[in-house]
N, C-alpha and C positions, 0 to 999 in steps of 0.2 A: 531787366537788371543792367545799371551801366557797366558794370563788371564784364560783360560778355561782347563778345564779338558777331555781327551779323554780315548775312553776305545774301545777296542775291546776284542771278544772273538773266541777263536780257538779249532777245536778238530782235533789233527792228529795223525797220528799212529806213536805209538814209546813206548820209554821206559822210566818212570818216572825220574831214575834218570841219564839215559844220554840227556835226551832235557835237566833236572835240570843245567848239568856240561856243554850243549852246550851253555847256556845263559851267565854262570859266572865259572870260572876256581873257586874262590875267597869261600871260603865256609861262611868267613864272611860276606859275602852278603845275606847269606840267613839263614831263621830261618824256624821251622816247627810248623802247627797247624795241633794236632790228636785231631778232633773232633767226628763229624760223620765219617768224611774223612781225611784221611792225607795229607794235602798241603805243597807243599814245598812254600815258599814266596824268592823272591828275590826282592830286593832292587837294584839298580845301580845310580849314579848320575853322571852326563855328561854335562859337562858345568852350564847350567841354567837349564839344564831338569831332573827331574827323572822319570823314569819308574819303574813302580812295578809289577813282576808278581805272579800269582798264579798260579800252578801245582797241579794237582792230578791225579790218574788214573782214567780214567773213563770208559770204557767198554774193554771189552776185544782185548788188542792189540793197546788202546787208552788214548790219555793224554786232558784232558782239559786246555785250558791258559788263565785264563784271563790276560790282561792287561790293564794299565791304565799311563799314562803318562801325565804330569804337570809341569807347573814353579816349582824349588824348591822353592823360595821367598816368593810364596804362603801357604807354607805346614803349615797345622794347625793339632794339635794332636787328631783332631774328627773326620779327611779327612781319618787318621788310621784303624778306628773302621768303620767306613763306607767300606772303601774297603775289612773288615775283613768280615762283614753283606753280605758282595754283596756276597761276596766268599761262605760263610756260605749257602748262601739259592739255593745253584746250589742242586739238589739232582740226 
């Protein structure tokens, strides 16, 4: 249903910021949050869909991804801060 929202999560082995440059050549696709952890965020939008992910490092020799992908038609500016929350509470 494009109405809904999906998400998966991934940890594979690599380098933070070549999975970063394998997602998106485009640097304006992506912005950084240095929080507890440093996330790269990329943005992309593809027809009716976007996909958003988040990057960081996470264990030695590891990157964590989350993703999440959605109607853009849908995108409301709270759907933001929630993917920002979800990202946030990985430790």
């Amino acid at each position: 249903n494009r109405d809904n929202i999906y998400g998966n999560i991934s940890i594979v082995n690599g380098d933070l910021n070549d999975l970063t440059k394998n997602i998106t050549k485009d640097n304006d696709n992506t912005r950084t949050i240095d929080e507890d952890y440093k996330w790269n965020v990329i943005t992309l939008n593809e027809d009716e869909e976007t996909n958003k992910y988040y990057l960081r490092n996470y264990s030695e020799g590891k990157v964590l991804i989350l993703k999440f992908s959605y109607n853009r038609g849908k995108e409301k500016n709270s759907i933001k801060v929630v993917f920002d929350n979800i990202a946030m509470s990985f430790k």
